[in-house]
C-alpha atoms as a printed R data frame, in Angstrom:
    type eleno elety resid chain resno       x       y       z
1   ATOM     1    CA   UNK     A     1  81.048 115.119  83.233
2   ATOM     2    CA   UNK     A     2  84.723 115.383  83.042
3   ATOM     3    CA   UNK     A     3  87.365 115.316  86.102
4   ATOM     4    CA   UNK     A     4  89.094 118.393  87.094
5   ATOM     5    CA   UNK     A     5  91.132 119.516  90.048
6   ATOM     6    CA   UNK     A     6  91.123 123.337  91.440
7   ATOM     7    CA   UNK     A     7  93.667 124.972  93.854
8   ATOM     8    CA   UNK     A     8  92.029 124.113  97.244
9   ATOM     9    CA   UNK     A     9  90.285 126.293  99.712
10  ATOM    10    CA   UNK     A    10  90.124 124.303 102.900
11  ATOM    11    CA   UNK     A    11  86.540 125.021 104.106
12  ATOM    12    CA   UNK     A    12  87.127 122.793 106.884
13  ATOM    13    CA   UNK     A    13  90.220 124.312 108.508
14  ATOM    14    CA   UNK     A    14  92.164 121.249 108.429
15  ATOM    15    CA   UNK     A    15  95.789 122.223 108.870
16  ATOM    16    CA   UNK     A    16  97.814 120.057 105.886
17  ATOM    17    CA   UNK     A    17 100.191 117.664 108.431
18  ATOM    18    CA   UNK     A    18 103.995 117.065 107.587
19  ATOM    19    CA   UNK     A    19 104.491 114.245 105.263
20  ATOM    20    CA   UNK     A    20 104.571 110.917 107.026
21  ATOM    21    CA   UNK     A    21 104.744 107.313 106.983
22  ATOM    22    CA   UNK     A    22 101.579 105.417 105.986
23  ATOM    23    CA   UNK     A    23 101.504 103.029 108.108
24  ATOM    24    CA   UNK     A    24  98.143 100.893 109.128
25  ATOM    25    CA   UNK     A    25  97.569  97.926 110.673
26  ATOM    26    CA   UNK     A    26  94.385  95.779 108.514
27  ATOM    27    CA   UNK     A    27  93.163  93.379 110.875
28  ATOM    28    CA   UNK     A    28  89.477  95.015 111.499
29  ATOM    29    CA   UNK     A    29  87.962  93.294 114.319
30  ATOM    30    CA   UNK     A    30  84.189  92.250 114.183
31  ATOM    31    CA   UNK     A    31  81.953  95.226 113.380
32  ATOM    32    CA   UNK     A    32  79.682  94.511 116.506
33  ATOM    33    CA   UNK     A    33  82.845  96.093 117.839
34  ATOM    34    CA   UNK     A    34  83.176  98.822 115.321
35  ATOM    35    CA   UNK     A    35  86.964  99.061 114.717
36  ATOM    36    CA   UNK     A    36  87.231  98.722 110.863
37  ATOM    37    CA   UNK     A    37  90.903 100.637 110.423
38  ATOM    38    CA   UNK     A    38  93.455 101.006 113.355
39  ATOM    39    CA   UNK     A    39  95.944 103.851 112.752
40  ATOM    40    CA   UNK     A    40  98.939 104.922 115.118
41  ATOM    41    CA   UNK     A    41  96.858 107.708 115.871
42  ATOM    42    CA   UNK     A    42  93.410 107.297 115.367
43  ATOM    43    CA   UNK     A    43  90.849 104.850 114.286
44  ATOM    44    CA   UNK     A    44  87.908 104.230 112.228
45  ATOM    45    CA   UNK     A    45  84.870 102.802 113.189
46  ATOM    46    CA   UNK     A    46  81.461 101.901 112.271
47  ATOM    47    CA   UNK     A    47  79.109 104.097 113.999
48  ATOM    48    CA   UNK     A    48  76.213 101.165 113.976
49  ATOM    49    CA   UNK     A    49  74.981 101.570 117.307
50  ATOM    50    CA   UNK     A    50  72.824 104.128 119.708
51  ATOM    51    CA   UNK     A    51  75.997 105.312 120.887
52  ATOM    52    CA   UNK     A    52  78.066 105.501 118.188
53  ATOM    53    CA   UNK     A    53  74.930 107.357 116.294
54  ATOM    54    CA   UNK     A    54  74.884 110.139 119.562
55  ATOM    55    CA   UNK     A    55  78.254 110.369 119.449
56  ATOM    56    CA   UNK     A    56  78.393 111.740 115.984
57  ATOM    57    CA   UNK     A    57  75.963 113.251 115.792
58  ATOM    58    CA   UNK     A    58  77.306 115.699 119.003
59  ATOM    59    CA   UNK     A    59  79.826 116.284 116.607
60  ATOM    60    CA   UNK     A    60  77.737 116.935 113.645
61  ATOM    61    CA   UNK     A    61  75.882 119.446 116.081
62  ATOM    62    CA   UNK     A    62  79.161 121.435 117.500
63  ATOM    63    CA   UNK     A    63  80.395 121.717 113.803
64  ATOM    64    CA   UNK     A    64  76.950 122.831 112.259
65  ATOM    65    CA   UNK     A    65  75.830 124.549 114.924
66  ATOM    66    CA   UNK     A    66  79.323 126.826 114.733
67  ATOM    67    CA   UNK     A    67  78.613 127.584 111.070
68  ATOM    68    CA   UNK     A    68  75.154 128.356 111.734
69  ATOM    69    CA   UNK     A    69  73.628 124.972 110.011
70  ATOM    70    CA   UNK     A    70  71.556 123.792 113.335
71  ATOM    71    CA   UNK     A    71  72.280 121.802 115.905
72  ATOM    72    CA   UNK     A    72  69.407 119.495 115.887
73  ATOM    73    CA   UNK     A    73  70.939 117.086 113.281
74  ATOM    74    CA   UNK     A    74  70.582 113.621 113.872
75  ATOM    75    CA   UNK     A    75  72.345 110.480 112.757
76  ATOM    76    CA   UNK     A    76  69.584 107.813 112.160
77  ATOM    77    CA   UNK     A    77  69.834 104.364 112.090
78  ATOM    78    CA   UNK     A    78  68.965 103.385 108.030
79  ATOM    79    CA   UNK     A    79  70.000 100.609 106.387
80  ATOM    80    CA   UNK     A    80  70.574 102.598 103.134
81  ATOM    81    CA   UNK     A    81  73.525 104.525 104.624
82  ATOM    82    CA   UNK     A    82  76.425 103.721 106.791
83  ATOM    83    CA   UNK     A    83  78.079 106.161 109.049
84  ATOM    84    CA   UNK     A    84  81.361 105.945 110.252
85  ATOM    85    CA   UNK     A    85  83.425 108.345 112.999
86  ATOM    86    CA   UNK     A    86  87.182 109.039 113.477
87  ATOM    87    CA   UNK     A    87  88.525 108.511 116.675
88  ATOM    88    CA   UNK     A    88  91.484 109.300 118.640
89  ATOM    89    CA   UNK     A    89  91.878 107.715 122.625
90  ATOM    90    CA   UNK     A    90  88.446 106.891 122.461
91  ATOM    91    CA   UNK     A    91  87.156 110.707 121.510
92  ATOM    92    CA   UNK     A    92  84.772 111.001 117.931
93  ATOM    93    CA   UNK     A    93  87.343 113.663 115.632
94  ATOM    94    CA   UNK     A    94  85.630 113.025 112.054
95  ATOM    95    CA   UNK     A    95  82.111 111.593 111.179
96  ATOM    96    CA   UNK     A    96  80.999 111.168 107.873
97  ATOM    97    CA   UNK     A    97  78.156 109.116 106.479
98  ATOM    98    CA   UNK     A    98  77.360 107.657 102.527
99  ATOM    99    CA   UNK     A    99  73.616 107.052 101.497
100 ATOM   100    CA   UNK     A   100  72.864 104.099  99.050
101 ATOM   101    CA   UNK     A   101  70.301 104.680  96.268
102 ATOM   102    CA   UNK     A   102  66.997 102.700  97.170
103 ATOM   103    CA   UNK     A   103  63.345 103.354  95.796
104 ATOM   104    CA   UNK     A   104  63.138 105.908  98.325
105 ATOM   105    CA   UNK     A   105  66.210 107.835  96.499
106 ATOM   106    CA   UNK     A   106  68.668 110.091  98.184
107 ATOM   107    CA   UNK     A   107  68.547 113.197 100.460
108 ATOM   108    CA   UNK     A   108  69.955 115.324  97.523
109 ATOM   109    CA   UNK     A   109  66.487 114.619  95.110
110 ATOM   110    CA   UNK     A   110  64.910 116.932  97.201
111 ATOM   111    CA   UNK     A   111  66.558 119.878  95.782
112 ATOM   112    CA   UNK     A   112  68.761 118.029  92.936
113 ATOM   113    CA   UNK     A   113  65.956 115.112  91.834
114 ATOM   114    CA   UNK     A   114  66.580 116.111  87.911
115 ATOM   115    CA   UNK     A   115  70.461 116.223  87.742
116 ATOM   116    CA   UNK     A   116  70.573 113.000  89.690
117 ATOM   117    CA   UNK     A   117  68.077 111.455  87.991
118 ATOM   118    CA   UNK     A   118  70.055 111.948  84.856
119 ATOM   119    CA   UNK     A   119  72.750 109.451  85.766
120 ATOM   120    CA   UNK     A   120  69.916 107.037  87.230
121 ATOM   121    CA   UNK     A   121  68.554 107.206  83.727
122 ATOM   122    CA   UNK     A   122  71.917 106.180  82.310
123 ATOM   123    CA   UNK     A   123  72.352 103.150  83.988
124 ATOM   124    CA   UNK     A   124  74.455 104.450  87.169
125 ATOM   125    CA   UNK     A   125  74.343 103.514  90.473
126 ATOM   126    CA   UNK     A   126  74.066 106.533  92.511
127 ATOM   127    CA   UNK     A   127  75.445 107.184  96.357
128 ATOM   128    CA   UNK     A   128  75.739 110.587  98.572
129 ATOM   129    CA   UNK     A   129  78.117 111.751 101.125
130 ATOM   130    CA   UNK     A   130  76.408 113.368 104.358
131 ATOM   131    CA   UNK     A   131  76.698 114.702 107.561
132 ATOM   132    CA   UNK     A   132  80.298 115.345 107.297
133 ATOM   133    CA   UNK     A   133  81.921 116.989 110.159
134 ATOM   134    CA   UNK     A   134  85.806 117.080 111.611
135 ATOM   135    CA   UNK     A   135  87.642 118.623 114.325
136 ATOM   136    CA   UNK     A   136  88.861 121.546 113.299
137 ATOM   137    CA   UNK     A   137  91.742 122.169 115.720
138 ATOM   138    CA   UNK     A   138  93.085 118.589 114.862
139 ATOM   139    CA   UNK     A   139  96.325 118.037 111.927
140 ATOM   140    CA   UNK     A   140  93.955 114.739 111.005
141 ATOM   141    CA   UNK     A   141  94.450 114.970 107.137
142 ATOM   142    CA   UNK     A   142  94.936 111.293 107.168
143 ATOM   143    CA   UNK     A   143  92.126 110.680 109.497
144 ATOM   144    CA   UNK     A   144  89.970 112.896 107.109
145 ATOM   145    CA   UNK     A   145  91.705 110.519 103.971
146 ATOM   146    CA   UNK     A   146  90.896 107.320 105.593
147 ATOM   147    CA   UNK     A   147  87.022 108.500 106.804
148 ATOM   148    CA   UNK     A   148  86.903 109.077 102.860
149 ATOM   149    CA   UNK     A   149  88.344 106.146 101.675
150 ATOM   150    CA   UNK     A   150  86.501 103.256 103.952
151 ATOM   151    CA   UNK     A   151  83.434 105.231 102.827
152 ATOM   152    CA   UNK     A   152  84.322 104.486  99.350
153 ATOM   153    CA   UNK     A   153  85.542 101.234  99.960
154 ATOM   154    CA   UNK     A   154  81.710 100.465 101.017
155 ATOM   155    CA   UNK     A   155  80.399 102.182  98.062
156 ATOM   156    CA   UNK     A   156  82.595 100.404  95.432
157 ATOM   157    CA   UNK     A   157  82.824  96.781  96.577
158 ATOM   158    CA   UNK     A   158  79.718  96.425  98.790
159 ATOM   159    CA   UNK     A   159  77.309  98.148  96.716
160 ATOM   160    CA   UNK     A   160  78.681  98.752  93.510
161 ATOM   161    CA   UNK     A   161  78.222 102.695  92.999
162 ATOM   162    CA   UNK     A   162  79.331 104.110  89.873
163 ATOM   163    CA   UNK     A   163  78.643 107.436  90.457
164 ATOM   164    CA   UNK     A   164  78.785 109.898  94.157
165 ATOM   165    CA   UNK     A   165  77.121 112.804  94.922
166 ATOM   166    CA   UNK     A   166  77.435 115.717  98.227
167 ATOM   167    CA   UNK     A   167  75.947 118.860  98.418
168 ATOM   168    CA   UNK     A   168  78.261 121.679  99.801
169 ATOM   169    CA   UNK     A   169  78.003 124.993 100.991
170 ATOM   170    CA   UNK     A   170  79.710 127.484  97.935
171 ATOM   171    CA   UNK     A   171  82.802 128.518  99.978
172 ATOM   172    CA   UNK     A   172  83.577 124.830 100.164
173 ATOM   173    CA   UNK     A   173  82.872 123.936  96.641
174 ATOM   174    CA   UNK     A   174  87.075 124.466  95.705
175 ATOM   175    CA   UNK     A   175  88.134 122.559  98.713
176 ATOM   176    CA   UNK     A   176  85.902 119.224  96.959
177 ATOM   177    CA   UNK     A   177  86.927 120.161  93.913
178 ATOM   178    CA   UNK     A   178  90.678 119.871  94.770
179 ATOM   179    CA   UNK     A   179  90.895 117.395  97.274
180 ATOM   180    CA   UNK     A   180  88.661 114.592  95.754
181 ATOM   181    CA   UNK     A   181  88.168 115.411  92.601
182 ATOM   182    CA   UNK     A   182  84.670 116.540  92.761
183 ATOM   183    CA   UNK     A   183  82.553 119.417  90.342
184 ATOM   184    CA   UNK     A   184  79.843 120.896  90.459
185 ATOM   185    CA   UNK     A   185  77.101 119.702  88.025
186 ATOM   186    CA   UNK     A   186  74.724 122.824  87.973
187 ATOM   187    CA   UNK     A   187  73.928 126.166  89.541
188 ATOM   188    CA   UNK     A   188  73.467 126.614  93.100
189 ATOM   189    CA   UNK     A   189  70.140 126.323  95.021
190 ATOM   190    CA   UNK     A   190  68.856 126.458  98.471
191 ATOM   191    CA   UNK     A   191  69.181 123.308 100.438
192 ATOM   192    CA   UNK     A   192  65.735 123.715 102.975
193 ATOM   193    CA   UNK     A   193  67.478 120.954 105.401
194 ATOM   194    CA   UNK     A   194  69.845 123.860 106.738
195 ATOM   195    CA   UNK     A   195  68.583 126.647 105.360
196 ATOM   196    CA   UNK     A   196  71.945 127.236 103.333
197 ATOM   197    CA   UNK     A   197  72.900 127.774  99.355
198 ATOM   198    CA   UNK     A   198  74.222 124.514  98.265
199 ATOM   199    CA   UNK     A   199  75.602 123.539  94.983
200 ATOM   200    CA   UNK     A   200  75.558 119.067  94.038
201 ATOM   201    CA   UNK     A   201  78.856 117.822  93.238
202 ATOM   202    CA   UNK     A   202  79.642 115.357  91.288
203 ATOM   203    CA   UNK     A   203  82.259 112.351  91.159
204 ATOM   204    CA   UNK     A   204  82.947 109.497  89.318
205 ATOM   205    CA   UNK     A   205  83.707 106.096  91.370
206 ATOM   206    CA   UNK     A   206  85.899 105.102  88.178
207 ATOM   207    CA   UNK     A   207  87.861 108.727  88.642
208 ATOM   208    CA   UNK     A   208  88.331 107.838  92.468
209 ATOM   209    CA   UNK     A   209  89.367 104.418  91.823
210 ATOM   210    CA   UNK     A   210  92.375 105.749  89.317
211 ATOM   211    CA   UNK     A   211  93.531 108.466  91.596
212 ATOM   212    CA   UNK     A   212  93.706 105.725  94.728
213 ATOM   213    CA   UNK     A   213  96.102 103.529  92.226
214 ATOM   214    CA   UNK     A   214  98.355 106.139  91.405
215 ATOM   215    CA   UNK     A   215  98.949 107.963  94.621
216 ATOM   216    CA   UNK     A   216  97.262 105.690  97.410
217 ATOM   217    CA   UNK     A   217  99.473 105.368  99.750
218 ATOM   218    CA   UNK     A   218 102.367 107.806  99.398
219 ATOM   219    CA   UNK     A   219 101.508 110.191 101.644
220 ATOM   220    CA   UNK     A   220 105.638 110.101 102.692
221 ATOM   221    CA   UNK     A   221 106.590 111.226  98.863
222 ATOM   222    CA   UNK     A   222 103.375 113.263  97.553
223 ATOM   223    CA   UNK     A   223 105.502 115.819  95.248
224 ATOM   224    CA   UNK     A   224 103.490 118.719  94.660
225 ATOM   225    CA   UNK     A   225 100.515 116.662  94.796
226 ATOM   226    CA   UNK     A   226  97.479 118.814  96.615
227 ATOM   227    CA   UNK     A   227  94.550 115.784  97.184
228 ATOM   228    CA   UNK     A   228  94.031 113.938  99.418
229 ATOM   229    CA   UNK     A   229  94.661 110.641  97.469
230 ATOM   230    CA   UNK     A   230  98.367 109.951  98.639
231 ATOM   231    CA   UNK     A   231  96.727 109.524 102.528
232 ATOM   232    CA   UNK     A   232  94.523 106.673 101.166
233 ATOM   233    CA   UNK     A   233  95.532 103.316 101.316
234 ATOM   234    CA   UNK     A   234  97.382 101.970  98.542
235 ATOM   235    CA   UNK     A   235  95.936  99.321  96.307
236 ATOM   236    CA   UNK     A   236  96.973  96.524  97.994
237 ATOM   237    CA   UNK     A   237  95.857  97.722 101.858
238 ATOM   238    CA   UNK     A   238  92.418  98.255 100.207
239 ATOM   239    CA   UNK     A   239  91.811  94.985  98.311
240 ATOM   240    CA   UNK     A   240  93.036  93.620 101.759
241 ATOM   241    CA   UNK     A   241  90.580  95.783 104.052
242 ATOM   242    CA   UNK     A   242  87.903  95.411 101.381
243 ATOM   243    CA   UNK     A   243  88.004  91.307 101.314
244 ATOM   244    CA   UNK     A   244  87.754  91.355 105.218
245 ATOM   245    CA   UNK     A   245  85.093  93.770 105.002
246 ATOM   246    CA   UNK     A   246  83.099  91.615 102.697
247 ATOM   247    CA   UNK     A   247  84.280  88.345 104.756
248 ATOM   248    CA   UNK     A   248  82.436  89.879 107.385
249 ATOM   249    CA   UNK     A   249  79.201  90.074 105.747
250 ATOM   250    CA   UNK     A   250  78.794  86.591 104.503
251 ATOM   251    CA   UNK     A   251  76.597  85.131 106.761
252 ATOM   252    CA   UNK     A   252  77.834  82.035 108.863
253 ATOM   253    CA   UNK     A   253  76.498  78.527 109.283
């Protein structure tokens, strides 16, 4: 499975913003208060309560429902995944959640169980990206960026994923493709959970992790670069946000 990049075709309608200054302040507060990242104009924050949960997933429904996906989804509490929501003056703009590998696998086995299983097999550690959903009327490219890269953050230094998965819709496949560096890793099938034609992308964590050192963080000079990698943090901000993170998990006493 090699990296690749494609023109992008922006299946989410988020408008690309002007270049601008990447600034962010790292001091997360405790999680039982949910503010991980504090932007000028947003935040991002663990959705691990009841109403964090409802709140996403009222965005999850207005999204899916719109593109004719349902609007009975759900955001569960799980302690295999971790969902986290964009916010802006207190309103949920961006959700996003990442499922860890356990015995009881992934939500992408059901259809995708044998190309998954093939990186199990090879000694990776496999992780999925669900229930994504974002404001389309918002300019939020670096909300989207930083959604992404916390989400990451937990995958790579919390649980030690080497490999991520998501299963997209085919007009959306590009967009993936371009933006994050995903590909697609076999034909497309029907995903049953919302009765849609999905295909499973692929990306590596080591791929991610090289694209975040050479453009995190320069989302005021990104050239003619496309991704979304120059509105991540830049190496330092993350080992920074990543060793709080992890602070905060130690247990106490």
């Amino acid at each position: 499975m090699d990296q690749k990049s494609e023109v992008p075709d922006n299946g989410l309608m988020i408008k690309p913003p002007a270049p601008r200054s990447h600034v962010v302040c790292m001091e997360p507060v405790a999680l039982g208060n949910e503010v991980i990242m504090q932007q000028d104009h947003f935040a991002i924050r663990l959705a691990d309560t009841e109403v964090g949960r409802n709140s996403a997933s009222m965005l999850i429904n207005k999204m899916y429902g719109w593109r004719g996906y349902g609007d009975k989804h759900k955001v569960e509490e799980n302690p295999n995944r971790i969902t986290l929501s964009a916010t802006d003056k207190g309103n949920v703009i961006g959700t996003v959640t990442i499922g860890i590998d356990s015995d009881a696998g992934i939500l992408a086995d059901e259809i995708f169980h044998d190309e998954i299983q093939k990186v199990r097999l090879r000694g990776g550690k496999v992780c999925e990206i669900t229930k994504l959903a974002f404001d389309p009327t918002l300019r939020s490219k670096m909300a989207l960026a930083s959604l992404f890269h916390v989400l990451f953050i937990y995958a790579h230094y919390r649980h030690h994923c080497t490999d991520v998965f998501i299963e997209v819709n085919p007009r959306h496949r590009r967009y993936y493709e371009a933006m994050l560096g995903f590909q697609a890793v076999c034909d497309v099938r029907t995903n049953p959970r919302v009765d849609a034609p999905a295909y499973l992308l692929w990306v590596s964590m080591a791929h991610v992790n090289a694209e975040i050192a050479r453009l995190g963080g320069t989302s005021d000079h990104p050239g003619n670069e496309r991704s979304l990698y120059p509105y991540f943090l830049s190496r330092r901000e993350e080992s920074g946000l990543a060793n709080r993170l992890l602070k905060l998990d130690q247990p106490t006493g």
